[in-house]
N, C-alpha and C positions, 0 to 999 in steps of 0.2 A: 504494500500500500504506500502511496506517496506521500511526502507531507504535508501535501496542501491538502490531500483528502483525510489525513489523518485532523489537521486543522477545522478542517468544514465540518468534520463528526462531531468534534471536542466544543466548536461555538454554536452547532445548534442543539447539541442536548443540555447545553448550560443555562439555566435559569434564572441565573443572575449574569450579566457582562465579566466578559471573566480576561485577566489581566495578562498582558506579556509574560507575564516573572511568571504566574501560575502558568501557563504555555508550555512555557518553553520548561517547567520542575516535569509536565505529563510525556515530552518526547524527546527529554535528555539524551537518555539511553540508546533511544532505534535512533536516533540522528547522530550521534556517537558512533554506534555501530554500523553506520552508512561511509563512515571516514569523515566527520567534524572533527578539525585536531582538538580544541578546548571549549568552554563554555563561549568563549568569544565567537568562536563560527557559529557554534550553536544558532546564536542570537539572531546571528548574521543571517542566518537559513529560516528560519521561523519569522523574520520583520519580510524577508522578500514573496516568503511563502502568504506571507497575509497580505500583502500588499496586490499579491497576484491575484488573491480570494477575492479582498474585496471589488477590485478591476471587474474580474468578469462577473461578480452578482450587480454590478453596475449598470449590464447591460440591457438594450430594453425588451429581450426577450426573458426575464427573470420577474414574477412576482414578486420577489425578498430582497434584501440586501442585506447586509452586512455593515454594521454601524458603528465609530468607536463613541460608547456613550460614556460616561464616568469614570475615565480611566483604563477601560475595558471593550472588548467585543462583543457582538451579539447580533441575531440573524432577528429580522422583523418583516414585516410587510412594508412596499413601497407608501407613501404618502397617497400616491395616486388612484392606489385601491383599495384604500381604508374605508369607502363607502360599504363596498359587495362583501368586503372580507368583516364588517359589522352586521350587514344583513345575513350575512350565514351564520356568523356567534347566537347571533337573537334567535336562531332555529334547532340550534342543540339542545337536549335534553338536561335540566338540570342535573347537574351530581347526586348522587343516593349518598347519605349520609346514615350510616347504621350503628345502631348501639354490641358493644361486645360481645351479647349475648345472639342477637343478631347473627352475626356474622361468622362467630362458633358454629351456630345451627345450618348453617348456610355453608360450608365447609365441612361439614358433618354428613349434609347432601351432596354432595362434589364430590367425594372420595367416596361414597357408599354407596350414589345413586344405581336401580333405584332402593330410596327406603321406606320403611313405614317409621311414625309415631315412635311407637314404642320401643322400637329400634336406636331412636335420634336418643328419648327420655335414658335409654342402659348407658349409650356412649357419655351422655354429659354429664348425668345424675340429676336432673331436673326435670321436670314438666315444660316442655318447648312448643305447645301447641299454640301460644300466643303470638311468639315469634316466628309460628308458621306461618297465619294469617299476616302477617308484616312482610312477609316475603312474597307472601302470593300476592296482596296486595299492589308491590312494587314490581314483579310480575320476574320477579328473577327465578324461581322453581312455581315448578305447576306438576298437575297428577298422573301419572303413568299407570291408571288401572289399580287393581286390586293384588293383593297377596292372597294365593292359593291356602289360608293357613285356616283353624277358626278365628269365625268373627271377620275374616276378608277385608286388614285393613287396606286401606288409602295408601299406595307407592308413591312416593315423591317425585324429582329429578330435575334437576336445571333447566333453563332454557336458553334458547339462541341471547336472548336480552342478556342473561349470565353473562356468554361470550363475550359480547358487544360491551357490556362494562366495564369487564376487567382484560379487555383485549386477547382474547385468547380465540383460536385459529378452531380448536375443539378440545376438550376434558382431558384430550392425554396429552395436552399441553401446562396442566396442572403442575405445582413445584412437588418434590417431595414433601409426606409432612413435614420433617425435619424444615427446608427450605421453607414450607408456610410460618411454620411459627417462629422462624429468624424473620419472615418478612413482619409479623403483626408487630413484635415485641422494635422492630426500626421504624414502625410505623409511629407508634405512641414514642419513640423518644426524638424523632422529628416532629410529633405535633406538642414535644412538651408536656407528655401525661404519662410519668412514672409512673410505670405499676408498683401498687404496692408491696413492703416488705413479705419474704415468707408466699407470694403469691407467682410462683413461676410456672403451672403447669394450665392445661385447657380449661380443667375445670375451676382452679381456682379463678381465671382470667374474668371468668363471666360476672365478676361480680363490679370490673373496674369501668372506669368511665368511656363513653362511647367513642368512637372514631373513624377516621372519613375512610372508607375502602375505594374509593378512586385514586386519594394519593398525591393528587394534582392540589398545588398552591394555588390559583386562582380561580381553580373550580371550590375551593374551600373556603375562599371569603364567598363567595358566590353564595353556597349554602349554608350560612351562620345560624340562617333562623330555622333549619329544619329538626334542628334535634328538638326545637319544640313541639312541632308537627309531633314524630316518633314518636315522643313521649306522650303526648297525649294519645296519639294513635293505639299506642299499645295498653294504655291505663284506661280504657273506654272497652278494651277489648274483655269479655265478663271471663273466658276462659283462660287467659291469662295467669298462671300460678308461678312463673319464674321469679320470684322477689328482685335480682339485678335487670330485666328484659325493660 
């Protein structure tokens, strides 16, 4: 890979402007190992490398550009199509914002689907069927028939809208558990919600405060007011017995 595309990767998945000095710390090494004799060439290859970046996102076959704001770089939309690239934001789907207990339950389908009820209640130790209707509700699992068993419960299972929210291609694009519950526990210490002491495993989790499963910072101011919605949502709901949901 080159380093100007190594470049282009590094300033459009950076969500803040992100600076020379940081730059040039991420491709020290491969530009090193390309034959830079010292940090000075280094420099020297990364200011031409950008300098080429921003040239051709300049051109006017490019929607974006490449911009030095505050010290830093970062890819945006041209001035000139801020109208149609605001008419398309105003058409997306808010964020889901789900509380812990949520999102357990929701994960618990993912990996199992399909399942029943009382299948979800053995895995997490609770009554989850309030947090069911919260999930059907926002339409991310829906019913796949009955269980051949007595009593013929209700099968659960994800749906396409699942996909679509959390970017996945299909189910066996899923992390490992291991990998989910590395991702939940970076999730709460980038939104600033330490779980509490003594509380590291699934079950304990369900008891800690909610958090956004999209992930996205400005889809998160966006949705501020919805954990009140949830909450009421779910405290209206009469079947509801999960004391954290």
């Amino acid at each position: 890979m080159s380093l100007k595309a190594k470049l282009e990767a590094i300033i459009y998945a950076a969500e803040m402007p992100i600076t020379p000095d940081n730059i040039v710390q991420l491709v020290r090494e491969s530009v090193m190992a390309e034959g830079a004799a010292d940090d000075t060439e280094v420099r020297s290859r990364v200011r031409a490398a950008l300098e080429e970046l921003v040239a051709d996102y300049s051109a006017a076959d490019h929607g974006v550009e490449i911009r030095q704001v505050a010290g830093g770089y970062r890819m945006s939309t041209k001035p000139e199509h801020h109208d149609v690239v605001r008419t398309f934001a105003k058409s997306l789907k808010p964020p889901i914002r789900l509380s812990l207990p949520a999102l357990e339950t929701l994960a618990v389908i993912a990996y199992k689907q399909p399942v029943t009820v009382p299948e979800i209640n053995d895995i997490r130790g609770v009554d989850s069927s309030g947090v069911i209707g919260t999930l059907l509700d926002r339409r991310l699992i829906t019913t796949a028939g009955r269980k051949a068993v007595i009593g013929r419960p209700i099968l659960y299972k994800t749906t396409k809208e699942f996909l679509l929210r959390f970017g996945l291609k299909d189910v066996n694009e899923l992390p490992s558990m291991e990998e989910f519950e590395k991702l939940v526990a970076e999730s709460f210490q980038n939104d600033l919600l330490p779980l509490r002491d003594g509380v590291d495993d699934a079950a304990g989790r369900r008891d800690a405060a909610p958090t956004d499963s999209a992930g996205d910072g400005a889809a998160t101011r966006a949705a501020q007011s919805d954990d009140d919605e949830l909450a009421t949502a779910e405290q209206s709901n009469p079947d509801e017995s999960d004391p954290a949901a």
